[in-house]
PAZAPA-4460 file (N, C-alpha, C; in steps of 0.05 Angstrom, whole numbers, plus 32768, in hexadecimal, padded with zeros to 4 digits):
% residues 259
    n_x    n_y    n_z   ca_x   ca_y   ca_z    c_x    c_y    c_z   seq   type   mol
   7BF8   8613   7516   7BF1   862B   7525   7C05   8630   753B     1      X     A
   7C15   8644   753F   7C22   864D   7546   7C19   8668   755D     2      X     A
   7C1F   8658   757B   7C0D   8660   7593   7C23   866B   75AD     3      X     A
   7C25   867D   75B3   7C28   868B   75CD   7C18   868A   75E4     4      X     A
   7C23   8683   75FA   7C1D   867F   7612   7C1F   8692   761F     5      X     A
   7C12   86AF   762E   7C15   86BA   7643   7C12   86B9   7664     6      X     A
   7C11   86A9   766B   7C0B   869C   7688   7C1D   8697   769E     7      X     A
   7C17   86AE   76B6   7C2D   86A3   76CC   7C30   8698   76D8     8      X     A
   7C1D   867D   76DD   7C1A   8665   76EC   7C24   8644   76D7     9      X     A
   7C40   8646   76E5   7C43   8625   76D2   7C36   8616   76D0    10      X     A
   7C26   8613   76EB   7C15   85F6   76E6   7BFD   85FE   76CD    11      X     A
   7BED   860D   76D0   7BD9   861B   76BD   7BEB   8623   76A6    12      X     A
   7BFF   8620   7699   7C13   861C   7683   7C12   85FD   767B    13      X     A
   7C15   85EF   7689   7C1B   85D5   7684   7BFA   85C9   767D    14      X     A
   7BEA   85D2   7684   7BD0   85CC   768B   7BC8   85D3   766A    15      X     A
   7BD3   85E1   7665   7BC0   85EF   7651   7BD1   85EA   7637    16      X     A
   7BE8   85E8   7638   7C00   85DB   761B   7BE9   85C4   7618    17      X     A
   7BE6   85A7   7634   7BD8   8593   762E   7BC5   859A   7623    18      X     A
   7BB7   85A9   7626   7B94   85A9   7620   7B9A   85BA   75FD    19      X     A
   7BAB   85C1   75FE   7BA9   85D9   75E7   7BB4   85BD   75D5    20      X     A
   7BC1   85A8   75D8   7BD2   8593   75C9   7BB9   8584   75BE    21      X     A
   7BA0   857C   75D6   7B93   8568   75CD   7B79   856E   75C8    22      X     A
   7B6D   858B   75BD   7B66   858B   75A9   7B6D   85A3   758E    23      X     A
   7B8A   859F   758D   7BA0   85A8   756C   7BB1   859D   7572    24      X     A
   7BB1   858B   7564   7BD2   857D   7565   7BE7   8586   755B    25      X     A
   7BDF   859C   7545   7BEA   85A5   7532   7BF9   85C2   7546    26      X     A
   7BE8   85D4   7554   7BF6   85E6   7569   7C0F   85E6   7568    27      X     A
   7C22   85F5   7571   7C36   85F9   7577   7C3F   8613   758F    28      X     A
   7C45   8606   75AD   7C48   861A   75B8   7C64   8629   75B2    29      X     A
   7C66   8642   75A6   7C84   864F   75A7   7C94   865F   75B7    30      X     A
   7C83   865D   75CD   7C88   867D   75DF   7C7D   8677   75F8    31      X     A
   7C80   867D   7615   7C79   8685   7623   7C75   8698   7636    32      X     A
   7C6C   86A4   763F   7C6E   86B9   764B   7C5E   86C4   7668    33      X     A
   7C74   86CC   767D   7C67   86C6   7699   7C63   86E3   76A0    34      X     A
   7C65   86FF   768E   7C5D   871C   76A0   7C58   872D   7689    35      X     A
   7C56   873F   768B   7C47   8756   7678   7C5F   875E   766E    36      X     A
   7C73   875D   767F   7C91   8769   7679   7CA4   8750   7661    37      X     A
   7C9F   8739   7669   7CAA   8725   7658   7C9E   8723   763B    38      X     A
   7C83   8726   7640   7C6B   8727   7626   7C72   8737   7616    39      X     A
   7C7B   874F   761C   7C77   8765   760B   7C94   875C   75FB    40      X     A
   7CAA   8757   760E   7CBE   874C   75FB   7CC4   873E   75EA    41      X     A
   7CAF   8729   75F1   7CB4   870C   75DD   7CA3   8719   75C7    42      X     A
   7C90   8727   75C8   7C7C   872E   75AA   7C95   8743   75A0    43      X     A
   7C9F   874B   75AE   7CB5   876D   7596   7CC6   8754   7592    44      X     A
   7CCD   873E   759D   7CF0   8733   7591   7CE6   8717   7582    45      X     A
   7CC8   870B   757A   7CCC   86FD   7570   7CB0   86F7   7554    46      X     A
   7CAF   86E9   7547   7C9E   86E5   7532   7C84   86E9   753F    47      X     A
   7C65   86F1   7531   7C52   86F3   7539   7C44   86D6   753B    48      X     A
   7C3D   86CB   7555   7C2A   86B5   7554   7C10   86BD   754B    49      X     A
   7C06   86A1   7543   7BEB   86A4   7532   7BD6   86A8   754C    50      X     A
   7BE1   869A   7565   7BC2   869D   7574   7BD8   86A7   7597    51      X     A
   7BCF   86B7   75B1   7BDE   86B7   75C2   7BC4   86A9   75D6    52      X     A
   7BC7   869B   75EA   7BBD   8694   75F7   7BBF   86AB   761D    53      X     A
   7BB0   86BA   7627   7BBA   86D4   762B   7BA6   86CE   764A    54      X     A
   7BBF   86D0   7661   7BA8   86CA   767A   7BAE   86EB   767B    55      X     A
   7B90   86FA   768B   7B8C   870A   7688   7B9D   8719   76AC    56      X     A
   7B9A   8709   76BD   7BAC   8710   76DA   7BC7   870D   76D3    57      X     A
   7BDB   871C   76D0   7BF5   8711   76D4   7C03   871E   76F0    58      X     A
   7C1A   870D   76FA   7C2E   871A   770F   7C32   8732   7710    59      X     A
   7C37   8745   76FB   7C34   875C   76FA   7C27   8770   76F4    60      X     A
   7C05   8769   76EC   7BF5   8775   76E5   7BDB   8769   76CD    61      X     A
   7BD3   877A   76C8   7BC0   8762   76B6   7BC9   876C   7697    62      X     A
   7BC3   8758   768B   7BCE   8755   766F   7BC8   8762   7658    63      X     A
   7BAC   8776   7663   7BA1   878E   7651   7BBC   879F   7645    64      X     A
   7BCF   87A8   765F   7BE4   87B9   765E   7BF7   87B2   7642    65      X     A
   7BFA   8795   7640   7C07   8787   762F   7C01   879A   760C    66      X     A
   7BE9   879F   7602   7BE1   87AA   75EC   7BE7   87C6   75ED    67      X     A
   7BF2   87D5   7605   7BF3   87F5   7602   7C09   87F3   7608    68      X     A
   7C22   87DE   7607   7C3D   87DE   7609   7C46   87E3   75E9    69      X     A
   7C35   87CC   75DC   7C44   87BB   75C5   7C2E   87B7   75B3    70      X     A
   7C2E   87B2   75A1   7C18   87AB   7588   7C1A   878E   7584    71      X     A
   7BFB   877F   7589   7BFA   8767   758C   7BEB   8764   756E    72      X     A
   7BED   875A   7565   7BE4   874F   7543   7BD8   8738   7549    73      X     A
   7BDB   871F   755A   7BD5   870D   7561   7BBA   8711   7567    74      X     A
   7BA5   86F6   755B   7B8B   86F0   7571   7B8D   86EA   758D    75      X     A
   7B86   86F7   759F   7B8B   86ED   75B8   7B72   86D6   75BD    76      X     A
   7B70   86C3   75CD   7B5E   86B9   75DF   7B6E   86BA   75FF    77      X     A
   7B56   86D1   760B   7B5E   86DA   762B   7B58   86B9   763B    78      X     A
   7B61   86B5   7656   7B5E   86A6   765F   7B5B   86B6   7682    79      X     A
   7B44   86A9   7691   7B44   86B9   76A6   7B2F   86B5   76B6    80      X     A
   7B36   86B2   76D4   7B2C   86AD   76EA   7B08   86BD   76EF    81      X     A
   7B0F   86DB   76DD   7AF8   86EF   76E8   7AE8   86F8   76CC    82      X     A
   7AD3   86F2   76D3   7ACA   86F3   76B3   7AC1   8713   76AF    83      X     A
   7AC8   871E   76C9   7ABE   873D   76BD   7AD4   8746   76B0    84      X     A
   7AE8   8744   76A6   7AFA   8746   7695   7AF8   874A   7677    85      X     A
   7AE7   8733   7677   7ADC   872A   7662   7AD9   8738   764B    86      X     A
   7AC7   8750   764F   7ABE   876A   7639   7ADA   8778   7635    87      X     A
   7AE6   8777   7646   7B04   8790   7639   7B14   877E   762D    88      X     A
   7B12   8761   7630   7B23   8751   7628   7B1F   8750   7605    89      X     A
   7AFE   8750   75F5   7AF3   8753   75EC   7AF5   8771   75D6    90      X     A
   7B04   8783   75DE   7B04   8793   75D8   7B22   879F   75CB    91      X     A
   7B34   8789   75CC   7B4C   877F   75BF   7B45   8772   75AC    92      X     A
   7B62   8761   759E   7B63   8748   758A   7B4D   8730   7597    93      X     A
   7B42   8731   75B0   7B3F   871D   75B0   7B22   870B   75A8    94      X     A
   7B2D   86F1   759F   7B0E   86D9   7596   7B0B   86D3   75AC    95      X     A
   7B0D   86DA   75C3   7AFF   86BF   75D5   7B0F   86C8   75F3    96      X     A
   7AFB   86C0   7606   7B11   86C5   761A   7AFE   86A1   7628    97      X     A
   7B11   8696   7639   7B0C   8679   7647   7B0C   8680   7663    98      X     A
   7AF4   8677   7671   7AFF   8677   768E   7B16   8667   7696    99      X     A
   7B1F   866A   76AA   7B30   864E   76B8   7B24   8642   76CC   100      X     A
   7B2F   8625   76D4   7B46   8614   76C0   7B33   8617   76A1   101      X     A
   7B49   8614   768D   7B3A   8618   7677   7B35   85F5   7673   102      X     A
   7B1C   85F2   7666   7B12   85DB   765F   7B15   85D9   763B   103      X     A
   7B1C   85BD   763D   7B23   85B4   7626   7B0C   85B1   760A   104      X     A
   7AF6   85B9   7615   7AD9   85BD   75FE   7ADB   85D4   75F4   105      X     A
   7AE3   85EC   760C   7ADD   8607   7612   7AF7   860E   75F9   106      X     A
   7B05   8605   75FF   7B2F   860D   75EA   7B20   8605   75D3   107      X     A
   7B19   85EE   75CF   7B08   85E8   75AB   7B02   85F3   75A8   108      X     A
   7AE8   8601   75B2   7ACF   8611   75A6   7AE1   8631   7599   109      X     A
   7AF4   8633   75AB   7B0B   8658   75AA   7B11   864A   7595   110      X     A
   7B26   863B   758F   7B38   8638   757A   7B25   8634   755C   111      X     A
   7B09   8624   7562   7AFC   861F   754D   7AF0   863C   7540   112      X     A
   7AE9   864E   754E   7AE4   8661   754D   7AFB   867D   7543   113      X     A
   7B10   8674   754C   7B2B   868B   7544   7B30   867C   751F   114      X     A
   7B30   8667   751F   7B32   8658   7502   7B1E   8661   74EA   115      X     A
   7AFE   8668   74FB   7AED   866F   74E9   7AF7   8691   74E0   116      X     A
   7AFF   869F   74F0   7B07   86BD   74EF   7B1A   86B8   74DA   117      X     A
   7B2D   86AD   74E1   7B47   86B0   74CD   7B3A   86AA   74B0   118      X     A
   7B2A   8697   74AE   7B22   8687   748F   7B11   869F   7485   119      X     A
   7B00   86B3   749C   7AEE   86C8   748D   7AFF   86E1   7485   120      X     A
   7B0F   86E9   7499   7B27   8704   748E   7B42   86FF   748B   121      X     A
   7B44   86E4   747C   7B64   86DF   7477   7B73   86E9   748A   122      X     A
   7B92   86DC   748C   7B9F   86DE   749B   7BA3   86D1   74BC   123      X     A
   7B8B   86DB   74C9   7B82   86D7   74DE   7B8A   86E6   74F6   124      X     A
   7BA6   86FE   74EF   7BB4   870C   7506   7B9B   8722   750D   125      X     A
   7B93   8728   7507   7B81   873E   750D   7B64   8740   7502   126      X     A
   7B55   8740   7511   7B38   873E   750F   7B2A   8759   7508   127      X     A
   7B17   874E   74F2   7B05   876A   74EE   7AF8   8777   7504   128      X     A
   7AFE   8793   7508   7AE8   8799   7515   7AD1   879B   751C   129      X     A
   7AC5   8793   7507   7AA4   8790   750A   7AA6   876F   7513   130      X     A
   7AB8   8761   7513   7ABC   8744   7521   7ABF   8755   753C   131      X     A
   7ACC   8760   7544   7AD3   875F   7560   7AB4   876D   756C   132      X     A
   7AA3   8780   7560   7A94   8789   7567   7A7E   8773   7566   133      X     A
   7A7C   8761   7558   7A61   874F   7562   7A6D   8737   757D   134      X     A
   7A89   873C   757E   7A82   872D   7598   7A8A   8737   75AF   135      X     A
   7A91   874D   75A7   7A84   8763   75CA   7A71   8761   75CF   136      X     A
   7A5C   8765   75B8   7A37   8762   75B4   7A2A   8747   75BF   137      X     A
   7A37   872F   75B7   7A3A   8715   75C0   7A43   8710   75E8   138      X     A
   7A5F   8722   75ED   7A60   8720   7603   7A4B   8734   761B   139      X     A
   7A4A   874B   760D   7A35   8759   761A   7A1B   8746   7624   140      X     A
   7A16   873E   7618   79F6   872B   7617   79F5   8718   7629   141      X     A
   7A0E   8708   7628   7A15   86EA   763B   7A1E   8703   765A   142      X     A
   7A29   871A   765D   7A31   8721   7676   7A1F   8735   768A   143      X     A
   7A0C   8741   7676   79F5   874D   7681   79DE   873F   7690   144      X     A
   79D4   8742   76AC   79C5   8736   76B7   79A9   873A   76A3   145      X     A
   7998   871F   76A7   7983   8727   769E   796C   872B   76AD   146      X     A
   7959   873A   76A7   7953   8747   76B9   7933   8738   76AA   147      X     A
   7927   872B   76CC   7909   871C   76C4   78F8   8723   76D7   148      X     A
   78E0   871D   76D1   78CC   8723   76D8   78C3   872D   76F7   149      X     A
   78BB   873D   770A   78C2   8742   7724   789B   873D   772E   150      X     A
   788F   8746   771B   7876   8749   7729   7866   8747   770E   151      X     A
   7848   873D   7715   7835   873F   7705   7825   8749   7705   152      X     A
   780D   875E   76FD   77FC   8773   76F9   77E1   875A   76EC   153      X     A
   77CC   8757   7702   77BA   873F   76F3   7795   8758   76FB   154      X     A
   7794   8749   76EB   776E   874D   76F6   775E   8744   770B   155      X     A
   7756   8748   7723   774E   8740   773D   772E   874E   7740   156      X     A
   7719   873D   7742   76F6   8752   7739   76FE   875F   7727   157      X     A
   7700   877C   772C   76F8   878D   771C   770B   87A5   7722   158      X     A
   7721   8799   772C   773F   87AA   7729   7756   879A   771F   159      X     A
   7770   87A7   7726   7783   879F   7717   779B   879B   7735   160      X     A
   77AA   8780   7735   77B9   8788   7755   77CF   8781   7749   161      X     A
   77EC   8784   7751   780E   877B   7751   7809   8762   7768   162      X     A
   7813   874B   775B   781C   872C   7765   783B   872E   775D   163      X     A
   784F   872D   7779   7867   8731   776F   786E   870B   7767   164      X     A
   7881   8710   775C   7885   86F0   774F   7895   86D8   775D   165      X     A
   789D   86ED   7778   78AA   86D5   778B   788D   86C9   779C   166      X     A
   7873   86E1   779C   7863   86CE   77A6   7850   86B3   7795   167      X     A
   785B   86B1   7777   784B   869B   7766   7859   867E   776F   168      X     A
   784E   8675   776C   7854   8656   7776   784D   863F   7757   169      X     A
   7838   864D   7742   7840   863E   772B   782E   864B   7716   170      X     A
   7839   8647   7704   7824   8654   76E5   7817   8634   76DB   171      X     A
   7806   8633   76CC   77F6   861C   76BB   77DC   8627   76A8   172      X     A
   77DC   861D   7694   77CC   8618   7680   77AC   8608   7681   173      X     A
   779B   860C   767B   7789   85FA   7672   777F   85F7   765F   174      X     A
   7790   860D   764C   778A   8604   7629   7785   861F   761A   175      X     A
   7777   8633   7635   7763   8647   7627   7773   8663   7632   176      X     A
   7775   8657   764D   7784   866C   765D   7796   866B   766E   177      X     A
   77A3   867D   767B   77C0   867C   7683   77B7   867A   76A2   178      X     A
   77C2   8673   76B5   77C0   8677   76D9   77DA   8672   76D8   179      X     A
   77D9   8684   76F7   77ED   867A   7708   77DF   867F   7725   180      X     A
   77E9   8673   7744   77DD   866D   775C   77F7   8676   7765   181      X     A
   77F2   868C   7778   7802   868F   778B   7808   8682   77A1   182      X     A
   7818   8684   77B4   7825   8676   77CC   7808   8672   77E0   183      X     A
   77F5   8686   77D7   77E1   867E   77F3   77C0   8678   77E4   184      X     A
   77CC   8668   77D1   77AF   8664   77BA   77A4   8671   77AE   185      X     A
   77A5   8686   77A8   779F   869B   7796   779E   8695   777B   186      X     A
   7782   8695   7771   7784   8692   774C   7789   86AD   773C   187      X     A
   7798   86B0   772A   7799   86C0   7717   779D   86BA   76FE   188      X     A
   7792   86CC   76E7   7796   86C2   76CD   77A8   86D2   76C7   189      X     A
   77BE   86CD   76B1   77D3   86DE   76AB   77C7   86E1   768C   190      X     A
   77D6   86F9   7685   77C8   8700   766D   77EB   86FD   7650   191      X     A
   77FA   86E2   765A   7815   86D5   7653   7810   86BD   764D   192      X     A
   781D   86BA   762E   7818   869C   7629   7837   8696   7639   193      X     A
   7836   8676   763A   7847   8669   7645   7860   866E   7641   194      X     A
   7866   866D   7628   7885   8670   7612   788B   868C   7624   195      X     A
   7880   869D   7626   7878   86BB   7625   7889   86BC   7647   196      X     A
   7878   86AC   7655   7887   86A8   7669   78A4   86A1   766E   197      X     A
   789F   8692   7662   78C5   8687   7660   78DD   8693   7665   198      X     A
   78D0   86B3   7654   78EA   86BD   7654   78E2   86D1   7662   199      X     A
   78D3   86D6   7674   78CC   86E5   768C   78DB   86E2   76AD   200      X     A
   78D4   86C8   76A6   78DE   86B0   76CB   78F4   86B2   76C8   201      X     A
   7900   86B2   76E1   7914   86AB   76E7   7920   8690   76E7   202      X     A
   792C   8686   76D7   7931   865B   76DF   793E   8652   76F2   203      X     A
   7945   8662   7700   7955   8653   7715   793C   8655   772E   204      X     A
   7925   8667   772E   790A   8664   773F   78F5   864F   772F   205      X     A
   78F7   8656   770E   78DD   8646   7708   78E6   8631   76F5   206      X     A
   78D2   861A   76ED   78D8   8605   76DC   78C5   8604   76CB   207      X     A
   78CC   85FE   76B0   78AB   85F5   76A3   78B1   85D2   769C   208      X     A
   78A1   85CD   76A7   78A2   85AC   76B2   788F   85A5   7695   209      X     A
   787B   85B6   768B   7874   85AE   7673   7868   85C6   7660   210      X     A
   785A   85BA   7647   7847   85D7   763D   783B   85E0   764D   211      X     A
   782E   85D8   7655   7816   85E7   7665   7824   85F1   7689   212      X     A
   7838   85EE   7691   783E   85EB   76AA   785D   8601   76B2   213      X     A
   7859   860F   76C4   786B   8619   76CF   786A   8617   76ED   214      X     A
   787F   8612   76FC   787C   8609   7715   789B   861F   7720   215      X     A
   7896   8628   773C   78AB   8632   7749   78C1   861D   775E   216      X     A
   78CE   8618   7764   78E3   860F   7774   78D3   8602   778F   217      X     A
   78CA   8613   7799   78BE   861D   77AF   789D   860C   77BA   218      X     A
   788F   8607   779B   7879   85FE   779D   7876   85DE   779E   219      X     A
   7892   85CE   7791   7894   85B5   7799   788D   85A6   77AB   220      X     A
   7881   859A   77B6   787B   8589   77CE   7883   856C   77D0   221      X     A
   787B   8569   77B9   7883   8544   77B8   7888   853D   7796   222      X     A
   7899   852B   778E   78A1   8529   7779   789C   8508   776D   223      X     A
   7888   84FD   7761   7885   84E1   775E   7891   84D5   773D   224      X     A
   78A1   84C4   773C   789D   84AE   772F   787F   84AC   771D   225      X     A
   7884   84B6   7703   786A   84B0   76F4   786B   84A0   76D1   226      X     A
   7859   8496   76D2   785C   8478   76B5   786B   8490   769F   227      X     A
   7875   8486   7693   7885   848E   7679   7896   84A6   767D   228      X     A
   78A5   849B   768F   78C0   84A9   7691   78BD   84BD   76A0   229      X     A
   78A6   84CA   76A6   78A1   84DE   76B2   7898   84EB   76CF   230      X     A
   788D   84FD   76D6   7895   8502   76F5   787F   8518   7703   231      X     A
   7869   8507   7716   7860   851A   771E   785B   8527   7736   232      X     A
   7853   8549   7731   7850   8555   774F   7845   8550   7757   233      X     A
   7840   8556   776E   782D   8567   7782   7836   8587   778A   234      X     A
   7829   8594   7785   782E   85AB   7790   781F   85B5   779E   235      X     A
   782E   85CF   77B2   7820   85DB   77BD   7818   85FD   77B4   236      X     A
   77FD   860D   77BA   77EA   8602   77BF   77E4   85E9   77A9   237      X     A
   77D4   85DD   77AE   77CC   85C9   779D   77B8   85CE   7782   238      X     A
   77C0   85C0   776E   77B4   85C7   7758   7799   85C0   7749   239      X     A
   778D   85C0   7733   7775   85A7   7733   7780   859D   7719   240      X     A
   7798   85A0   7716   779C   858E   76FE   77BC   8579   7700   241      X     A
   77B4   8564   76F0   77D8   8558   76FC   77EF   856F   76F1   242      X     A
   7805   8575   7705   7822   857A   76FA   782E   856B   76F4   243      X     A
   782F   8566   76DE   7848   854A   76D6   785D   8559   76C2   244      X     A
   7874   854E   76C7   7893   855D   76B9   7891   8541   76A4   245      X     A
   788B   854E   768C   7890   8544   7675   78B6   852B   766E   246      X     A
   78AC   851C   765D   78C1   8511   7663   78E0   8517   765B   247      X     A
   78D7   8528   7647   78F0   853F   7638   78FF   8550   764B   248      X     A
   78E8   854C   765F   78F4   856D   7674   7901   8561   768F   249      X     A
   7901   8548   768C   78FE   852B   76AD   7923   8541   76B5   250      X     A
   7935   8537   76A0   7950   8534   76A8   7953   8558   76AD   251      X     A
   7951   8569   769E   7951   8587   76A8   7948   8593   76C6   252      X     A
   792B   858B   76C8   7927   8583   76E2   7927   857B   76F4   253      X     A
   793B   8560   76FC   7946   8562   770A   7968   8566   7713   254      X     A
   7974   8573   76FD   7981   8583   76FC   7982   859F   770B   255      X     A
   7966   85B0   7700   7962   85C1   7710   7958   85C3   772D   256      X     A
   794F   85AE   7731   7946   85A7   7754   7959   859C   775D   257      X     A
   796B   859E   7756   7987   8593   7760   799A   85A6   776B   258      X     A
   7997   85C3   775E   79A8   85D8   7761   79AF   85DF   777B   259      X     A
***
């Protein structure tokens, strides 16, 4: 495989020959290239590489310009500091764009991926369009915020009130029905199975420590050491049933209380 370098930082040149070496040994870098102005030359004066490796900032502009100079036939994989780039990068030759520094898992997964394209539309210089359009569709999805749950609409007597969701402090189960207790003890039944929740919460506010259990950040109080690997709360307000983080969930969890 026969690979072009666009990049105007030597050290992030040198960085990336290595990483690009050790995982394809087979690679071959033929080209380098440090500006939009040099790029465009080396593609009109020399054979087409099979893959360009393409930082998206250069010294003289960014590397989009590069494709409305000259006709690139090449798969690109963009490489680049700002991931809002990302979608236009996407909207070229390119399989893949890498943040930087690029990581040596991250270059596998592109190259494993540019290999599968070439083996589905022969050749490999140029990608179907309906390839390029499912992973705009692909990048759209990973770059769009997602947008979760803000407030809940519950049953209170014999009306209906809004509980916004920064005031819940935890969701739980008792088999039949759903609760959650707000920050100042408040019972409510939610009319959400658990799973249901999942993709409601926010994770970086909530945890599900088990089936039956969703807990906020916030509602932690004390965290114990419990028999079989596992780990229990106390929360506040306080609950009438144990919180215990299952033992599947021990290492995620404190992961996420770690953040």
């Amino acid at each position: 495989m026969k690979v072009l370098i666009i990049e105007d930082e030597e050290l992030a040149v040198k960085k990336l020959r290595k990483t690009l070496q050790s995982v394809d040994a087979t690679a071959e870098v033929v080209g380098v290239a440090d500006s939009i102005r040099a790029s465009v030359n080396w593609l009109e004066n020399n054979p087409t590489p099979d893959l360009i490796l393409m930082d998206i900032e250069l010294a003289d502009g960014q590397s989009f310009e590069i494709f409305d100079k000259t006709e690139v036939k090449s798969t690109v994989i963009f490489t680049t500091s700002y991931d809002e780039y990302a979608l236009k990068a996407f909207k070229v030759n390119s399989v893949d764009y890498l943040l930087k520094p690029v990581q040596k898992e991250d270059l596998q997964t592109a190259l494993d991926k540019f290999r599968n394209l070439k083996n589905m539309y022969g050749g490999g210089h140029e990608n179907s369009p309906m390839t390029v359009d499912s992973l705009v569709k692909e990048l759209q999805q990973k770059l769009q915020p997602k947008e979760f749950r803000k407030r809940f609409l519950v049953k209170h007597a014999q009306k209906l009130v809004s509980v916004e969701v920064d005031d819940i402090a935890y969701f739980y189960s008792d088999g039949r029905l759903n609760f959650f207790k707000t920050n100042d003890n408040k019972k409510f039944v939610v009319d959400y199975t658990m799973d249901e929740l999942e993709e409601m919460l926010d994770p970086d506010k909530y945890f599900r420590i088990s089936r039956s259990f969703y807990v906020s950040v916030n509602s932690i109080d004390q965290i114990h050491d419990y028999f079989g690997n596992r780990l229990l709360l106390n929360l506040k307000p306080a609950v009438d049933k144990e919180s215990i983080v299952s033992r599947e969930k021990v290492t995620d969890f404190k992961k996420w209380m770690g953040k």
